[in-house]
C-alpha positions as CSV (number, residue, x, y, z in Angstrom):
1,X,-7.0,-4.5,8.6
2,X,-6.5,-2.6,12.2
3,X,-2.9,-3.4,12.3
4,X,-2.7,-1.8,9.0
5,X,-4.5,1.3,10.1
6,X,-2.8,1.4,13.4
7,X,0.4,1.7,12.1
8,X,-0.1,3.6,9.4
9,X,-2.3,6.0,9.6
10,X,-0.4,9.1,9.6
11,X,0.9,8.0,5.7
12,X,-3.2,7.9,4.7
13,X,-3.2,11.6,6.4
14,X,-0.5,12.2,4.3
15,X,-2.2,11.4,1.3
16,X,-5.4,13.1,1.9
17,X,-3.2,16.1,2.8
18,X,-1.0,16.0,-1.0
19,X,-4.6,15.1,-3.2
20,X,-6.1,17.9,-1.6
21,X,-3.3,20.7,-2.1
22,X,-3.0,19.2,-5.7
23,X,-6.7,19.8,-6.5
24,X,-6.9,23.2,-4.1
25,X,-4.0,24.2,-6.4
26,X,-5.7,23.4,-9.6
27,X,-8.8,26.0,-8.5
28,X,-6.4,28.4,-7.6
29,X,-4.0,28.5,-10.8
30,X,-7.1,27.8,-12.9
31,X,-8.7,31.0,-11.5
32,X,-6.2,32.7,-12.0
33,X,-5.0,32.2,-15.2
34,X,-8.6,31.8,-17.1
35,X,-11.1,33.8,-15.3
36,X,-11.6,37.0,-17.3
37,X,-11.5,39.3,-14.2
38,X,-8.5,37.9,-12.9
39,X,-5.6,40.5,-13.2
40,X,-3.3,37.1,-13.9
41,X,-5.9,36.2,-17.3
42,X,-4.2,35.2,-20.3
43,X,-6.1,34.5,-23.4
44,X,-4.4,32.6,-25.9
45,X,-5.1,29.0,-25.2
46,X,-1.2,27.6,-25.8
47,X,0.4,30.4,-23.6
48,X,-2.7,29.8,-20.9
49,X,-2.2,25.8,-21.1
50,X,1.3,26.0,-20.6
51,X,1.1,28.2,-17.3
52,X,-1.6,25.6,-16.2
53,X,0.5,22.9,-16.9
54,X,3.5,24.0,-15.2
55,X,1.7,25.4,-11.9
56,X,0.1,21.7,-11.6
57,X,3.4,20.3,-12.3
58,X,5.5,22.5,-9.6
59,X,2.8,21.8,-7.1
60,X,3.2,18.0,-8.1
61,X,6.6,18.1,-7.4
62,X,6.2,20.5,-4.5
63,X,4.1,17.5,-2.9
64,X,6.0,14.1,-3.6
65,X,9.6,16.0,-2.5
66,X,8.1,17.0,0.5
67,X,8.8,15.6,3.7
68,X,5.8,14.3,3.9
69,X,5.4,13.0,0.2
70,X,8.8,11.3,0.9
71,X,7.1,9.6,3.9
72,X,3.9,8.6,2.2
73,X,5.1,8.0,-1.1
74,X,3.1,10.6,-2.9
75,X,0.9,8.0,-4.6
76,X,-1.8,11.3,-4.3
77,X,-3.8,9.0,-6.8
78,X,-6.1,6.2,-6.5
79,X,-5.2,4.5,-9.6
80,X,-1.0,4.8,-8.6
81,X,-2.1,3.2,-5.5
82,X,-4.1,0.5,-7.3
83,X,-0.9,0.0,-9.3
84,X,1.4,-0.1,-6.4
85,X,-0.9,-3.0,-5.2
86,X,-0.9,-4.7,-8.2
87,X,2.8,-4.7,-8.5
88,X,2.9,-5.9,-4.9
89,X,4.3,-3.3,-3.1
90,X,2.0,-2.2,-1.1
91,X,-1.1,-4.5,1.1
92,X,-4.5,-5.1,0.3
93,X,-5.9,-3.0,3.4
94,X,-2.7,-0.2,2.9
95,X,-4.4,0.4,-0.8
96,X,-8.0,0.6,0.4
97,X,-7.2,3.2,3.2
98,X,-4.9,4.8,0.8
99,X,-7.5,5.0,-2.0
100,X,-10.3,6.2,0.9
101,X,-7.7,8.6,2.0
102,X,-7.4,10.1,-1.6
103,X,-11.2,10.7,-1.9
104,X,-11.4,12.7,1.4
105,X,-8.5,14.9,0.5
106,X,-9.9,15.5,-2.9
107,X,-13.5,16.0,-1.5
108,X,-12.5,18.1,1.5
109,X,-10.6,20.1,-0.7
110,X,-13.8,20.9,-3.6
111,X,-15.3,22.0,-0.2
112,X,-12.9,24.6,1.1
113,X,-14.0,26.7,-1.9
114,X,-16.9,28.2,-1.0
């Protein structure tokens, strides 16, 4: 467990780092694009989805082709991690800091908005 931690620890960083710009992102282009006062508002649903869709999917890619996505692996999900351990490619105690990792970054990131 500590050997896993001690040497990598700055890939778990990583992680909380990429969940948390993906959610921070999702607040942002969400507010954006479907609060009413928001200069950005569009209000057809299809046109609105689609602008959604795309901002999450740039930011997605914005975070795995990183640097520091390429370092981590950009799992920046629990159940990807989970999978990677199931297939074998990552450590029991890897996946479990990954995982608690993940949960920070999300969490930390639902608090930076107000």
């Amino acid at each position: 467990m500590l050997e896993s931690l001690k040497h990598h620890w700055p890939e778990y960083l990583i992680e909380a780092w990429g969940l948390g710009m993906f959610m921070l992102a999702a607040c942002v282009c969400a507010a954006f694009i479907f609060a009413p006062a928001s200069p950005l508002h569009i209000s057809g649903t299809f046109p609105a989805n689609l602008l959604m869709g795309l901002g999450m999917g740039l930011t997605a890619l914005g975070v795995m082709l990183s640097p520091w996505g390429k370092r981590s692996g950009a799992h920046i999900n629990p159940s990807v991690t989970l999978a990677f351990y199931r297939l074998g490619k990552i450590k029991v105690w890897d996946a479990a800091f990954y995982a608690v990792a993940q949960f920070i970054g999300a969490r930390r990131a639902s608090f930076s908005r107000g």
